[in-house]
N, C-alpha and C positions, 0 to 999 in steps of 0.2 A: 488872400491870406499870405504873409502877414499885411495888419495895415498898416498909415501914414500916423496916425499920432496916438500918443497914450497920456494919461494923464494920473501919477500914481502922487495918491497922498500916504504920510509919512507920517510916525509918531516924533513927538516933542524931540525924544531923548529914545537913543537907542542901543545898549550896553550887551553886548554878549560876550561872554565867558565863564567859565568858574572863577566863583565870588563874587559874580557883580550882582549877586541879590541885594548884598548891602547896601548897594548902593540908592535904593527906594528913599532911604530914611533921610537922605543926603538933599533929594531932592525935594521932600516934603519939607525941609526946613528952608530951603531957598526958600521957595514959595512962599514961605510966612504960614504954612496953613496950620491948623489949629486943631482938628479931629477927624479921624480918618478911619473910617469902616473898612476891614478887612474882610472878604469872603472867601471863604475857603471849603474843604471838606472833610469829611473827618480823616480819610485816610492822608491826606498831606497837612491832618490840622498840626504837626510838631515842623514844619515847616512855616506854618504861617504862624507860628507863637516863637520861632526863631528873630522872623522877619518882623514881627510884633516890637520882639523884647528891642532894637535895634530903632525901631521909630520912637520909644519911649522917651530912647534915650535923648533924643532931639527935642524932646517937650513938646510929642506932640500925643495926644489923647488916641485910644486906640480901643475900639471897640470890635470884635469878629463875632460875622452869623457864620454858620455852616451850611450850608446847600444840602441836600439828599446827594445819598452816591447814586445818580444816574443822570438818564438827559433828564435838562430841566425842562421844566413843565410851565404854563400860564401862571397855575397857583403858585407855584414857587416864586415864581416872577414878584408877584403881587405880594408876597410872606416876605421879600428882602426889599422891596420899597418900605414895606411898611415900619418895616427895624432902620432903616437909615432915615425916615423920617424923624422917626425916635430919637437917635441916635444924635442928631443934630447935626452930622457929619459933613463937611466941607471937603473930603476927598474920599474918592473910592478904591481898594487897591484888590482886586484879585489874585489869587494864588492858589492857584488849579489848573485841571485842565481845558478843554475849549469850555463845557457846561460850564462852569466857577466863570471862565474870563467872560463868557457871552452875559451871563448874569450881572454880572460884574458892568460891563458895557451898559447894557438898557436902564441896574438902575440909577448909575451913572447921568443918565441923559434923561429921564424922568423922576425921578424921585422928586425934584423941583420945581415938574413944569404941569402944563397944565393938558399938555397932549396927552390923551390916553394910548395901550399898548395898539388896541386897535385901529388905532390913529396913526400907525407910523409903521407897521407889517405893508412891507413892500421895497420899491427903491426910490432914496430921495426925500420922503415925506417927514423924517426928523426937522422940527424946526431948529435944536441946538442942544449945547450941554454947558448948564452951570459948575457940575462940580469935576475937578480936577481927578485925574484917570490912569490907575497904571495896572499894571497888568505881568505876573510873573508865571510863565509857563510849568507847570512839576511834569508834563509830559511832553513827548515829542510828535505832535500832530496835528491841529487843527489849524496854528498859527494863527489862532484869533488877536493873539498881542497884538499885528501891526497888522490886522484888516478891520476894515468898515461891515463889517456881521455878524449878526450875531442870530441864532437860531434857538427858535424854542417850540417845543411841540404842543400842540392843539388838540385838548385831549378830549374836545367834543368830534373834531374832525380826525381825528387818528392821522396827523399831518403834521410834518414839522413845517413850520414857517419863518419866513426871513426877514428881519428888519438890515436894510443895505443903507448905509449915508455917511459920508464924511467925517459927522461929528460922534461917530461911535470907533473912528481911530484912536487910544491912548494918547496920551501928555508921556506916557513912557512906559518902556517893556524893556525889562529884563528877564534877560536870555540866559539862564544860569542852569547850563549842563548837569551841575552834581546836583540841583534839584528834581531831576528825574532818575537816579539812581535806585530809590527806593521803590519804583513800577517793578509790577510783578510782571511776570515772562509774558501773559495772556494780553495783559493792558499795552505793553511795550507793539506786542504785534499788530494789534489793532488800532494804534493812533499812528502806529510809523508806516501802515499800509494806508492809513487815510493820507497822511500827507504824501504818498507814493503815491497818488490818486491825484491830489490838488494838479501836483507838479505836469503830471501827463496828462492831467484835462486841459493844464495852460497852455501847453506846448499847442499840441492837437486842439484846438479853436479855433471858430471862426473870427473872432476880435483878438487873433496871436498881434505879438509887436516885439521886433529888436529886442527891445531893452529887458521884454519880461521873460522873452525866450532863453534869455540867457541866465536869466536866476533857476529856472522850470530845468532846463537840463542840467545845470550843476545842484541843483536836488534831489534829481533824479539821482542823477552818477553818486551822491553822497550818500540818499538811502539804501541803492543797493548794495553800497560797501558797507554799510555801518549795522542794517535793520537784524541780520542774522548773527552777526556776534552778541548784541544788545540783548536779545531776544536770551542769546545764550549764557551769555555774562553780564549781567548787569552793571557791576560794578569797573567794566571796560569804560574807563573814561573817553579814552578817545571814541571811542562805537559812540557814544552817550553825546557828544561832541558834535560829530558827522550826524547824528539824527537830529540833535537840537538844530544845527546850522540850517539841513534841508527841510526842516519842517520850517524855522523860519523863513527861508526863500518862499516856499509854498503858500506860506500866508502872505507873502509882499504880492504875489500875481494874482491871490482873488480878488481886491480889489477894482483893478485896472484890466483883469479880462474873468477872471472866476472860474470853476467850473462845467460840467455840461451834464453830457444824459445818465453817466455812470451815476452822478449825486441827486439827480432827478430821481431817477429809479429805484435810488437808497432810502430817499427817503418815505417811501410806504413801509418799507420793512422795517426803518427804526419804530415809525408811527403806531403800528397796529401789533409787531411780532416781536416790539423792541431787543429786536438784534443790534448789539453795538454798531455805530456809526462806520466805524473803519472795517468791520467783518461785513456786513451789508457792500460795502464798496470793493472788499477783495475779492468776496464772489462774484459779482456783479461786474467787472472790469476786462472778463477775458474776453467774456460777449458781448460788451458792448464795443470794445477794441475789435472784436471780430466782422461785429456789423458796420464798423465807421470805416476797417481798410482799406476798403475803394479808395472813400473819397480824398485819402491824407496819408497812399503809402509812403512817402515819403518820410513827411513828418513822425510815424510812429519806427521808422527805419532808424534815425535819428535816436529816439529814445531808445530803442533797443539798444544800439551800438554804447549809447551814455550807461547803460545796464549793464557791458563786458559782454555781450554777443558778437562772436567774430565779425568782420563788416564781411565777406567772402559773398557772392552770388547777388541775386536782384534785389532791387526794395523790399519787396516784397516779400523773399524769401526772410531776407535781416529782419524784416518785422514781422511774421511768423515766430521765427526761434524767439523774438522777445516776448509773443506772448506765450511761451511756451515758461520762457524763464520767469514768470510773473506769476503763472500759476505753481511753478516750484517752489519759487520765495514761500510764496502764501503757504504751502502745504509743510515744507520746514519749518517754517514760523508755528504750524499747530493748528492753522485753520483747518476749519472743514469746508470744502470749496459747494459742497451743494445745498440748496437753499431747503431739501426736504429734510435737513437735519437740525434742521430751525423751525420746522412744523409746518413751514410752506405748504403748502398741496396746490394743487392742477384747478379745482375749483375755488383758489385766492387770486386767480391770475390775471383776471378782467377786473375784477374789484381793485386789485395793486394797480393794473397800468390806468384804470382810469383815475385814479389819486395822482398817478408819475405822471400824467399828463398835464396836471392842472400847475406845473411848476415850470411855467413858461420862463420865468428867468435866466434857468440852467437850461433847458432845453433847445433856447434859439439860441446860444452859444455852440451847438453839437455841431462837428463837423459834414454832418449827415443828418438829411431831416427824419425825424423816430418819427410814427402814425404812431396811433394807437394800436394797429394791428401789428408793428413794428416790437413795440413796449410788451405785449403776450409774448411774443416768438422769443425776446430775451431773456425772461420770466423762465418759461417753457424750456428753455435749454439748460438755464441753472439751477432748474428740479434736481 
């Protein structure tokens, strides 16, 4: 670690700032295209009837479902294929947050073809995507706009599962800061701790490289400057700004290295106890930080330091105080750092790791190999 090559795919068009929402409409008229399904959700639905009224104007036909305000689920999945079949639609545009954009993505990529969902849960296995793809974040966190993922839970298996492939990158993402302005304090905390999470699973991995290290610590350095005023003021543009930006970094490194055992681990807890994604990962992140130290003091020395931890004494020490400062964050932001406050108990803990185990993907990225008896003992400490 790190290694020799990486390979990061890119969306079409790629706009951040305030105001560059408008610019969606701009590009649905190059394109020639003709009708365009908007997903969204109800609580950013006055954002996506903004962004609506703005494609019209282009002549181009505009039809919006709404997703459920939560993770999305199979049957969801299969309730917004079925309105864009309808719909007749030749492009798809999301406007939400990661649930809206990953919804947004698959049915994107299926609504037209003939691979079923099951057919393409995994990595790679997408054959392609006919309709045209954009994606506009209202939150600061999952950075699905510019990744190949997209996640939906399995609500026979109490399992979130991944579809990973190239052709689930956007044709274009806009990055539009004052679209997140309207997240409430709770929401703010929990997707700006998930992409606090992206950023330090990229760093700390086994597949690190140059190029993504370097977007992963200056997301890092951006969240921790940004996440506690945001949380506090919403209407801080610039807070609003510095999290958009490092949540967008966060999304450019899963592609090209991902994740590891903290979002392994997360994922039973959203599956079965549906604790939001990024509260599942705040908790969950001191101790698996704590289990991986051996193997990448270094690297989490690093992150610390990119957090405003003095650099003063050993690696080891420096990455200590950092997860000392991680668990601060989390606990100003309004989390509650223990998982028995979520209904967890002591007898969910082998049923959890053995779900967190089955999520090879993320787990053979960890900079330390987790057992199974591994996956209890981190359970077991964030009781």
């Amino acid at each position: 670690m790190p290694r020799d090559t990486v390979c990061l795919t890119q969306v079409g068009e790629l706009a951040f700032g305030p105001g560059v929402a408008r610019l969606v409409a701009d590009a649905l008229a190059a394109q020639r295209l003709r009708s365009a399904l908007v997903l969204t959700s109800a609580s950013v639905r006055s954002h996506a009837d903004a962004i609506s009224g703005d494609i019209r104007r282009v002549g181009v036909r505009v039809d919006i479902w709404e997703a459920p305000e939560r993770e999305p689920t199979v049957a969801d999945f299969e309730a917004a294929v079925r309105h864009a079949r309808a719909s007749d639609a030749d492009a798809v545009i999301g406007v939400g947050g990661g649930s809206v954009m990953d919804l947004a993505k698959l049915v994107a990529a299926l609504a037209t073809s003939e691979q079923k969902l099951h057919d393409v849960v995994g990595i790679g296995k997408l054959d392609g995507r006919a309709l045209w793809l954009a994606c506009l974040p209202t939150t600061a966190g999952t950075g699905s706009e510019v990744s190949p993922i997209a996640i939906l839970l399995d609500e026979d298996d109490l399992l979130k599962k991944g579809v990973v492939s190239p052709h689930l990158v956007p044709d274009g993402a806009y990055v539009d800061p004052l679209l997140t302005v309207t997240m409430p304090p709770s929401v703010t905390a929990s997707t700006g701790l998930d992409a606090l999470t992206h950023c330090i699973e990229a760093y700390a991995n086994r597949a690190a490289h140059p190029l993504v290290d370097t977007l992963a610590l200056e997301g890092v350095r951006l969240i921790a400057r940004g996440l506690l005023k945001a949380v506090r003021n919403g209407s801080d543009v610039s807070a609003r700004t510095d999290m958009s930006r490092g949540s967008l970094y966060g999304g450019m490194c899963l592609g090209p290295v991902n994740t590891a055992a903290v979002h392994a681990l997360a994922y039973p807890l959203g599956g079965e106890f549906h604790i939001p994604h990024g509260i599942s990962n705040a908790v969950l992140l001191p101790h698996v930080l704590a289990f991986n130290l051996p193997a990448a003091t270094a690297r989490y020395a690093d992150i610390a330091r990119a957090m405003g931890v003095p650099g003063g004494g050993s690696d080891e020490a420096v990455a200590r105080r950092g997860l000392d400062l991680i668990k601060e964050l989390a606990s100003r932001c309004g989390v509650r750092m223990r998982l028995t406050e979520y209904g967890v108990r002591r007898d969910d803990v082998e049923r959890l790791a053995t779900g967190a185990m089955t999520v090879t993907r993320l787990l053979r990225n960890n900079v330390r190999t987790v057992t199974h008896e591994d996956a209890c003992r981190i359970y077991e400490e964030a009781l």
